[in-house]
C-alpha positions in Angstrom: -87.1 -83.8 -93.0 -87.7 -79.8 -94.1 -87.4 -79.7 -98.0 -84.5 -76.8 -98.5 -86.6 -73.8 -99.6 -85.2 -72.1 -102.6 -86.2 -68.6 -104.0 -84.8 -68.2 -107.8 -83.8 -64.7 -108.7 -83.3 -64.1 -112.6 -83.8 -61.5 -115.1 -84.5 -64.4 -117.7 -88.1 -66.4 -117.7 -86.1 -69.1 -119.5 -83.2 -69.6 -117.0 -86.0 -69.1 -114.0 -88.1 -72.4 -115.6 -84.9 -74.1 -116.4 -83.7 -74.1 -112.6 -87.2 -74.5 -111.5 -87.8 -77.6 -113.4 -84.4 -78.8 -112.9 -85.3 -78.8 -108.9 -88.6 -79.5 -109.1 -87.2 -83.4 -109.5 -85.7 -83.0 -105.9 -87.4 -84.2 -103.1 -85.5 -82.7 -100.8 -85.7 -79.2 -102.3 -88.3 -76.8 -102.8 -89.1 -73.8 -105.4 -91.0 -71.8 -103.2 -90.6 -68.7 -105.7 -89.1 -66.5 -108.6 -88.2 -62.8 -108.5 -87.3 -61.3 -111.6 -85.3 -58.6 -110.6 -83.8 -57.5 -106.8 -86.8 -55.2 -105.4 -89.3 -58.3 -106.4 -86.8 -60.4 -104.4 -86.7 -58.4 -101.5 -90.6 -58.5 -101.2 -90.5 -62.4 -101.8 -87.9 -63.3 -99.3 -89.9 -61.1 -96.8 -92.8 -63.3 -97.7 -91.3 -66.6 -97.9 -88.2 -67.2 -96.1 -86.4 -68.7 -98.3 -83.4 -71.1 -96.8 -81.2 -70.3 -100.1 -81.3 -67.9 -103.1 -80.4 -68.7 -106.5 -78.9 -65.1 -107.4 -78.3 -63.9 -111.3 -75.4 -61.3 -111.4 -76.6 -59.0 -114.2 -79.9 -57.4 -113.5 -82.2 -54.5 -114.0 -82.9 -52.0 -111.3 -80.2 -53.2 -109.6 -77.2 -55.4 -109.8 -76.8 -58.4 -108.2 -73.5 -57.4 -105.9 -75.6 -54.3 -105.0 -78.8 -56.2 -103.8 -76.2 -58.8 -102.4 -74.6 -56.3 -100.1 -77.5 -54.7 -99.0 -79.0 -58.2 -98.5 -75.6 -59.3 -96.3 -76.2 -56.2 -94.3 -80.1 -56.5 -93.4 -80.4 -59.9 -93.5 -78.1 -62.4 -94.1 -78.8 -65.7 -96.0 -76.5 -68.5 -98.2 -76.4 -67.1 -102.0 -75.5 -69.2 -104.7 -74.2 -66.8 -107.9 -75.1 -67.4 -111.4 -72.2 -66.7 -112.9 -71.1 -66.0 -116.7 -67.6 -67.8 -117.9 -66.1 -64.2 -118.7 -63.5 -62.0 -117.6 -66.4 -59.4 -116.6 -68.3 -62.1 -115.0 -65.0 -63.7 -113.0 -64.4 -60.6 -111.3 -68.1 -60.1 -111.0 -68.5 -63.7 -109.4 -64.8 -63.0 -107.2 -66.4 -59.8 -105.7 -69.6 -61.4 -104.7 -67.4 -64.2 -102.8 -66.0 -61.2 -101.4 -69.3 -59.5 -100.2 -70.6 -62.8 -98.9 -71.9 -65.0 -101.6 -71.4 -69.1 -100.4 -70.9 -70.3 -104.0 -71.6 -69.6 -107.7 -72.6 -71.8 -110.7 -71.9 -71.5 -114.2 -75.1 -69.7 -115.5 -75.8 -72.5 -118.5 -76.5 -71.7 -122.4 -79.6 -73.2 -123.1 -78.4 -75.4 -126.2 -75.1 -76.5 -124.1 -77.5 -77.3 -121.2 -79.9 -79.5 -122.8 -76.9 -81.8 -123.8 -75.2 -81.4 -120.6 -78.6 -81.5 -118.2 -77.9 -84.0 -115.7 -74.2 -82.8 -115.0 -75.9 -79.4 -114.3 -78.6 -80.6 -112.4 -76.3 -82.8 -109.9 -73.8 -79.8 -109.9 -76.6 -76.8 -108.5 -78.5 -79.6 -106.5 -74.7 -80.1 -104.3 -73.9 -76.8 -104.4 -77.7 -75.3 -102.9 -77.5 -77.8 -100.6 -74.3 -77.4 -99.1 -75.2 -73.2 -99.0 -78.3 -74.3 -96.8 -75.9 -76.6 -94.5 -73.3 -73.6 -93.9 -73.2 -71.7 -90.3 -74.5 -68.4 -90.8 -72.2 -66.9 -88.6 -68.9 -67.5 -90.4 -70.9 -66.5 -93.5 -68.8 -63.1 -93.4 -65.9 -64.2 -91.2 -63.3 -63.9 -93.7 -64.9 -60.2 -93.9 -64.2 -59.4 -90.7 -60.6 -60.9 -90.7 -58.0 -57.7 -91.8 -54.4 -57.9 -92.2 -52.5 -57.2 -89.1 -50.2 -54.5 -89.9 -48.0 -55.2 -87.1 -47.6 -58.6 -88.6 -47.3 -57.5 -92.3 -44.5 -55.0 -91.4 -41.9 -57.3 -88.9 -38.8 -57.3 -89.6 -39.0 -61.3 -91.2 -35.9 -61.7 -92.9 -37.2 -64.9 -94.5 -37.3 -68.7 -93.5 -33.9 -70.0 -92.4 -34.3 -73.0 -93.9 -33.8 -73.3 -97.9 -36.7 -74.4 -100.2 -39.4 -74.0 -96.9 -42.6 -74.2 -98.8 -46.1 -73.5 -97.7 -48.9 -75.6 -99.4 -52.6 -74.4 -99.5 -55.7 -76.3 -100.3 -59.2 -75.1 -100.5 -62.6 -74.9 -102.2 -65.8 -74.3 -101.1 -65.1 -70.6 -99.3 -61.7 -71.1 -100.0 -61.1 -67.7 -101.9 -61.4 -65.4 -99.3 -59.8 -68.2 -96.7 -56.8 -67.7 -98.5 -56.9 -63.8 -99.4 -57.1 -63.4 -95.1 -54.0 -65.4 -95.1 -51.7 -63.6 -97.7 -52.9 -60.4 -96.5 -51.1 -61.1 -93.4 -47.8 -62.6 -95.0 -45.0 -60.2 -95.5 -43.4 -60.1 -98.4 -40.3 -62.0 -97.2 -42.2 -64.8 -96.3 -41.9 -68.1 -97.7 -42.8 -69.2 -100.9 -46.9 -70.1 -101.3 -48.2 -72.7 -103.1 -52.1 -73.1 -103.6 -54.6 -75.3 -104.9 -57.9 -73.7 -104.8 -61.1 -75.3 -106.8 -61.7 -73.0 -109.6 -62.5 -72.9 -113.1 -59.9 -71.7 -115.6 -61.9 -68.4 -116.4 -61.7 -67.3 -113.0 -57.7 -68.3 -111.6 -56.0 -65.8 -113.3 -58.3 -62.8 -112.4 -58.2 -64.4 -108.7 -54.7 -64.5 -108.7 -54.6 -61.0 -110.1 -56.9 -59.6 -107.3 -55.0 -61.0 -104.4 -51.8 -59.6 -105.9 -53.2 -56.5 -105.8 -54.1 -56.7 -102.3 -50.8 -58.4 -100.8 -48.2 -58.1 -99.6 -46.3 -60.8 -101.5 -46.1 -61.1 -105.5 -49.3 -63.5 -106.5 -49.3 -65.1 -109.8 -51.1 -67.9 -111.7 -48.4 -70.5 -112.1 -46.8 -71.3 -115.1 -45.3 -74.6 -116.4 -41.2 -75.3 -115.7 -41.4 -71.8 -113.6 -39.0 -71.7 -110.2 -40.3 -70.9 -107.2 -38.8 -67.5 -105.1 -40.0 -66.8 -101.4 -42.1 -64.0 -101.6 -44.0 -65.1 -104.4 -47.4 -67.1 -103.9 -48.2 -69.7 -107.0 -51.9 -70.4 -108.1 -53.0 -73.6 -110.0 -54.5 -72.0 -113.0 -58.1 -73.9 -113.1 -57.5 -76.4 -115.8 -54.5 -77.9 -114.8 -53.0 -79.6 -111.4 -50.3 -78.0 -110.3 -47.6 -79.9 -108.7 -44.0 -79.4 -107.3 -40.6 -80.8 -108.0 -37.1 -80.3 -106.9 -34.5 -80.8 -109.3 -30.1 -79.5 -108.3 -31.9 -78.1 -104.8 -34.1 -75.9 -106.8 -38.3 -75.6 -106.5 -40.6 -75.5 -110.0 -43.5 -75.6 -110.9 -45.3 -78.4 -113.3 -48.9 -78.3 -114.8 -50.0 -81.3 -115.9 -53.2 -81.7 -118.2 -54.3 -85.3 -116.9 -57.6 -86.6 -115.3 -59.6 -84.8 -112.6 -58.5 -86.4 -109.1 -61.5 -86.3 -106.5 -63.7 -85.1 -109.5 -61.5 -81.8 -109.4 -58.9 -80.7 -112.1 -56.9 -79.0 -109.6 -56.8 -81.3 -106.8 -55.1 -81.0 -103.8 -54.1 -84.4 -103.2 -52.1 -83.9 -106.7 -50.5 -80.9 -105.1 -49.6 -82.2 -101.8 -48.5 -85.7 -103.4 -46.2 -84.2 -105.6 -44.8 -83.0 -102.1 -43.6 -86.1 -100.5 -40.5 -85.9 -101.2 -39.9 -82.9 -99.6 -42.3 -83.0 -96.6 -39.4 -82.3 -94.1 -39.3 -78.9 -95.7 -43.3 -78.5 -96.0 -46.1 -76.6 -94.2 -49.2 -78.2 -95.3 -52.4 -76.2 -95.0 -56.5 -77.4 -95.5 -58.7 -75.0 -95.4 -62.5 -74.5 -95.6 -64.1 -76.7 -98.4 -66.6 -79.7 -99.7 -65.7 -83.1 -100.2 -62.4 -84.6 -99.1 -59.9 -83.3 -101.9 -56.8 -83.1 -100.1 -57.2 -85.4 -97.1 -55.4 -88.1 -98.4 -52.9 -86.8 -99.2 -51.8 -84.3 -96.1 -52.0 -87.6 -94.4 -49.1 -88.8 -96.7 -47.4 -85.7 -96.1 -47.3 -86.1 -92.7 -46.4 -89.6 -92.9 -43.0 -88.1 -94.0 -42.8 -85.9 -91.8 -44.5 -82.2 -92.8 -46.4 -80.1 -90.6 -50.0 -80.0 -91.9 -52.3 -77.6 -90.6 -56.0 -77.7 -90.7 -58.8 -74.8 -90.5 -61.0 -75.5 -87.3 -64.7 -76.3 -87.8 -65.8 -73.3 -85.5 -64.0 -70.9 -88.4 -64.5 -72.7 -91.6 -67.8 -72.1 -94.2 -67.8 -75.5 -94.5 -65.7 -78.3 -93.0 -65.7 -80.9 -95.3 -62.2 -81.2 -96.7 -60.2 -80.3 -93.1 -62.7 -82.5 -91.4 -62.2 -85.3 -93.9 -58.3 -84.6 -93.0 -59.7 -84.7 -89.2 -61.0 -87.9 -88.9 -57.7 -89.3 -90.7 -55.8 -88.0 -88.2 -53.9 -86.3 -91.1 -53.1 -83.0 -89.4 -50.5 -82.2 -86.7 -52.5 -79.3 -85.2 -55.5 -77.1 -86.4 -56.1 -73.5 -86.2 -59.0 -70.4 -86.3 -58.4 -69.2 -89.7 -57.3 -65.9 -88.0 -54.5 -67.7 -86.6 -52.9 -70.0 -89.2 -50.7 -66.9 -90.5 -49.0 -66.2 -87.8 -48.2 -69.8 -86.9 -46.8 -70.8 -90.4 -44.4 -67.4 -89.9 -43.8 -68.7 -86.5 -42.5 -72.2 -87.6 -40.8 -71.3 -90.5 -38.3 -68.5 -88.5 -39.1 -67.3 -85.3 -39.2 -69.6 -81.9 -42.2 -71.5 -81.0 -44.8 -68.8 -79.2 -42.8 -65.7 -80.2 -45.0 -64.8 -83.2 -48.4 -65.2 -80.9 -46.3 -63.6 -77.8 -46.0 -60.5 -80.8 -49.4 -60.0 -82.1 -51.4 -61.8 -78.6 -52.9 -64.6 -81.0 -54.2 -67.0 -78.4 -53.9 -70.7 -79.2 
């Protein structure tokens, strides 16, 4: 089999040897070069093809987004980010998602690192290669996806049923999955509850973003808060978020126990927490690694929810809806351009008369 050929790009000589060493122990992955700052990385990934780049975010000459945009536009290629746990480096890492990046990586301290060696390791080793597993051509899909304006601005009056709540899972991909979504949900739609894998640095400044972008109100959930349609609720990265009713009324809990799935939020604690509710429940998987969330859509649609899944010709990777595939957990699946106007569709309007109104085929 092909060893996965890497090209490291960093400012630092010590992070470039860290990473290079780190990999050199994998026999399935190759260092075939450094570059030390974006115009020697250009000249290297002519030369050596590299299948995935390792990409720092601060450089000189140029920054990474601006080398990764030109890069998405002449020739794109997986990126992995190396990512700093700071507000500046959150919405740094968040815009590079946005331009086209697969993934990013907590760029390590050197004294943390050499304590914490082997959880790094494993961690950039899964994460490089899923970027050189992912379709190149839904690389930028999300990109190309822009809210429907005729969608954004029908008259929805809201969901006829009380307490109708949509629940989102993703990861890998997942955060401009779920921007394409909400960008297409009025702001009378139904309440939104999502779990996406992300650490705490970076939920609230995601949230943030997409509530600048969206029609409805986005926030990072808070503990004991009610849920209102028109509002969309984001686990905040250290905590799962779950769901209960209490006198017919929605909150929010956050609960600081173990990772689930080795993820802390998981969406098998969201959708869990769901049960007993399902009648009242839209379940939605989207793009992602593993099988976080699988489980339990199937119990959700045990009891009787709709549970939705991304199709494998649309997601970046389709790991968690096709783990929910082969349970036979989902009642239908969707192109990711689609899955917004079916969950309006269900939740108000008859069957076909929200695809009838923006010619969404099936």
């Amino acid at each position: 089999m092909n060893k996965i050929k890497v090209l490291v790009v960093d400012d630092s000589i010590t992070i470039r040897n860290i990473l290079t060493s780190i990999l050199a122990q994998e026999s399935e992955i190759e260092v075939v070069g450094e570059a030390e700052d974006p115009y020697d990385a250009r000249e290297k990934i002519k030369q050596l093809n590299p299948d995935v780049l390792t990409l720092d975010v601060e450089m000189p000459k140029m920054d990474g987004l601006t080398f990764l945009a030109n890069l998405m536009r002449l020739r794109p290629m997986p990126v992995v980010m190396l990512s700093t746990l700071t507000t500046k480096g959150a919405d740094t890492t968040l815009a590079a998602l946005e331009t086209g990046a697969v993934d990013y990586i907590t760029k390590p301290d050197v004294e943390a690192l050499m304590a914490e060696r082997d959880s790094f390791r494993q961690t950039l080793v899964t994460k490089l290669k899923d970027a050189a597993g992912i379709n190149l051509k839904n690389l930028k899909l999300s990109k190309s996806l822009t809210a429907k304006q005729d969608l954004r601005e029908l008259p929805f009056a809201g969901s006829g049923r009380r307490n109708h709540l949509i629940a989102i899972g993703a990861s890998t991909g997942g955060t401009e999955a779920i921007k394409s979504i909400l960008m297409c949900l009025p702001p009378t739609s139904p309440a939104v509850v999502i779990t996406q894998h992300i650490p705490v640095t970076f939920s609230a400044r995601f949230a943030n973003r997409l509530n600048a972008c969206c029609p409805m109100a986005v926030q990072e959930a808070r503990h004991g808060q009610k849920v209102h349609p028109g509002n969309v609720y984001i686990a905040p990265g250290d905590k799962h978020l779950k769901i209960e009713q209490r006198g017919g009324v929605l909150f929010c809990l956050l609960e600081d126990s173990p990772e689930v799935n080795r993820h802390k939020p998981a969406v098998d604690v969201l959708f869990d927490s769901l049960v007993p509710v399902a009648g009242n429940v839209q379940a939605v998987l989207l793009t992602g690694m593993g099988q976080d969330g699988a489980r339990g859509m199937l119990n959700l649609k045990q009891q009787g929810a709709r549970t939705l899944i991304q199709n494998q010709a649309s997601s970046l990777v389709w790991g968690m809806p096709g783990k929910a595939y082969a349970l036979n957990a989902h009642t239908e699946q969707y192109p990711l351009g689609d899955i917004a106007a079916t969950l309006l569709d269900f939740a108000l309007l008859k069957r076909g008369q929200m695809k009838e109104v923006l010619n969404v085929n099936e």
